[in-house]
C-alpha positions as CSV (number, residue, x, y, z in Angstrom):
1,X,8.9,-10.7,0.2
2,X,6.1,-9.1,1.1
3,X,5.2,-5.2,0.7
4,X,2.8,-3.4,1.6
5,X,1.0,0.2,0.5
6,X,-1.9,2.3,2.1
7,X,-4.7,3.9,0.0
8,X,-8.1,4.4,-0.3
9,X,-10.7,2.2,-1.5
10,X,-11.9,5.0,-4.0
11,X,-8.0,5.5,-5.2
12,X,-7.8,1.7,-5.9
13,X,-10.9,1.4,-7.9
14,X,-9.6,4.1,-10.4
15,X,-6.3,2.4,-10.5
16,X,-7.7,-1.1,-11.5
17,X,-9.4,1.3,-14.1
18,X,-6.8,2.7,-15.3
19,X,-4.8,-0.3,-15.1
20,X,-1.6,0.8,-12.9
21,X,-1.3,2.4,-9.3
22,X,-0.1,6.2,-9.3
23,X,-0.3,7.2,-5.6
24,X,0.0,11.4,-5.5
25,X,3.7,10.9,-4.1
26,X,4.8,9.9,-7.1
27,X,4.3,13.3,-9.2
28,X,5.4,15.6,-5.9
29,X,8.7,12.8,-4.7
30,X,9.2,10.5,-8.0
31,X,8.4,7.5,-5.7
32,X,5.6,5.9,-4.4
33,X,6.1,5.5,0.1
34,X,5.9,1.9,0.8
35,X,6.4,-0.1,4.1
36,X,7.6,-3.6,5.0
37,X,5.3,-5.9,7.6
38,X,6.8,-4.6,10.6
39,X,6.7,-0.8,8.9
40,X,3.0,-0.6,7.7
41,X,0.9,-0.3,11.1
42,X,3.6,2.6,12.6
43,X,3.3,4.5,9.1
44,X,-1.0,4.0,9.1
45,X,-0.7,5.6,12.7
46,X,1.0,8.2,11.8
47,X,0.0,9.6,8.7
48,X,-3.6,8.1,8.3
49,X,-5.4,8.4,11.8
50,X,-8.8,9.0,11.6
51,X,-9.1,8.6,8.2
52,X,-12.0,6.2,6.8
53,X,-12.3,3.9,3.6
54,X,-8.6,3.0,3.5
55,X,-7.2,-0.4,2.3
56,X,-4.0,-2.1,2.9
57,X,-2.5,-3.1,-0.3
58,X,-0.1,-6.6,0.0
59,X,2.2,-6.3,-2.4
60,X,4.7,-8.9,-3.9
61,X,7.9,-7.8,-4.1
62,X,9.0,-10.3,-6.7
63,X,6.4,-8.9,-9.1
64,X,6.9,-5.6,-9.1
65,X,8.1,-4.2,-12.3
66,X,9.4,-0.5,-11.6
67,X,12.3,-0.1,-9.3
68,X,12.6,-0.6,-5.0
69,X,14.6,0.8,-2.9
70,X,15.3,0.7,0.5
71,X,16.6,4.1,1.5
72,X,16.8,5.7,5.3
73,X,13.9,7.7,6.5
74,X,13.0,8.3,10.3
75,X,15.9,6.4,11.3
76,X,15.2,3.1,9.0
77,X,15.1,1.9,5.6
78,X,11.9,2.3,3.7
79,X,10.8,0.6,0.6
80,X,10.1,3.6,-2.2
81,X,9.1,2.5,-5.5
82,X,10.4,4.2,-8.6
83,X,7.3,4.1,-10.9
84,X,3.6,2.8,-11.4
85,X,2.6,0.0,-9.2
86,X,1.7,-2.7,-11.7
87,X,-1.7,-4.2,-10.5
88,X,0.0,-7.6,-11.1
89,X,1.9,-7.3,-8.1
90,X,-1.2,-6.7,-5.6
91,X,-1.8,-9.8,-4.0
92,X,-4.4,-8.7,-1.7
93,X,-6.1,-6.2,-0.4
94,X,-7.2,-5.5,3.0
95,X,-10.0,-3.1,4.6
96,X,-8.3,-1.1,7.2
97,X,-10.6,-0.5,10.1
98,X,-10.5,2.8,12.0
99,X,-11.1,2.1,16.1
100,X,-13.2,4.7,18.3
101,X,-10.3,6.8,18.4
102,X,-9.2,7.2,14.9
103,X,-6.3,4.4,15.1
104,X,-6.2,2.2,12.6
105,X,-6.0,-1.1,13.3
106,X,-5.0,-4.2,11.5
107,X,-7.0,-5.8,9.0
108,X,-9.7,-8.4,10.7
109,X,-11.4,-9.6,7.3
110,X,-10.1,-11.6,4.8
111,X,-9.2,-9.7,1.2
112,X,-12.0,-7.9,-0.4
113,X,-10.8,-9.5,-3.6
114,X,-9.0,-12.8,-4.5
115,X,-5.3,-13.2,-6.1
116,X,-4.9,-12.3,-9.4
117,X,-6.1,-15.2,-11.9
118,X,-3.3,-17.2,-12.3
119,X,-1.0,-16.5,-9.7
């Protein structure tokens, strides 16, 4: 299964620095948000309109070493990881493109970097 996590590109570069993922949610809510494939554009609308430089993270759920869960928020289950995202468990990662009205839309390029060696 596939999951999936918004950012920006500047975010990401310190996180393959420092070698995990800490998205500011996980300080201020102990979780990191997370959305499925059907979740991920709905949750880009609504909370990152307008806003430039972000990538779409593609994450494997089978890889991912701190805790999921699926708990109800606006009327649905949401994925919320319980810890550091281990970079291991990015598969790919998209450029999200911002339309002329500040909508994101869906990724049109390819990943700006290949799978992890060896997997």
């Amino acid at each position: 299964m596939r999951l999936f996590h918004i950012t920006t590109a500047e975010a990401w570069e310190r996180a393959k620095a420092a070698g995990e993922y800490r998205a500011p949610s996980l300080e201020t809510e102990q979780f990191i948000h997370l959305s499925t494939d059907s979740q991920w554009i709905r949750t880009a609308q609504r909370f990152f309109r307008g806003q430039r430089g972000l990538v779409l993270l593609s994450i494997r759920l089978d890889r991912v070493k701190a805790e999921v869960k699926f708990e109800r928020a606006d009327g649905e289950d949401f994925p919320h990881l319980y810890g550091a995202l281990n970079l291991d468990a990015v598969v790919e990662v998209f450029p999200l493109p911002v339309g002329d009205d500040g909508a994101i839309l869906a990724p049109t390029r390819k990943p700006t970097e290949p799978q992890t060696a060896g997997h």
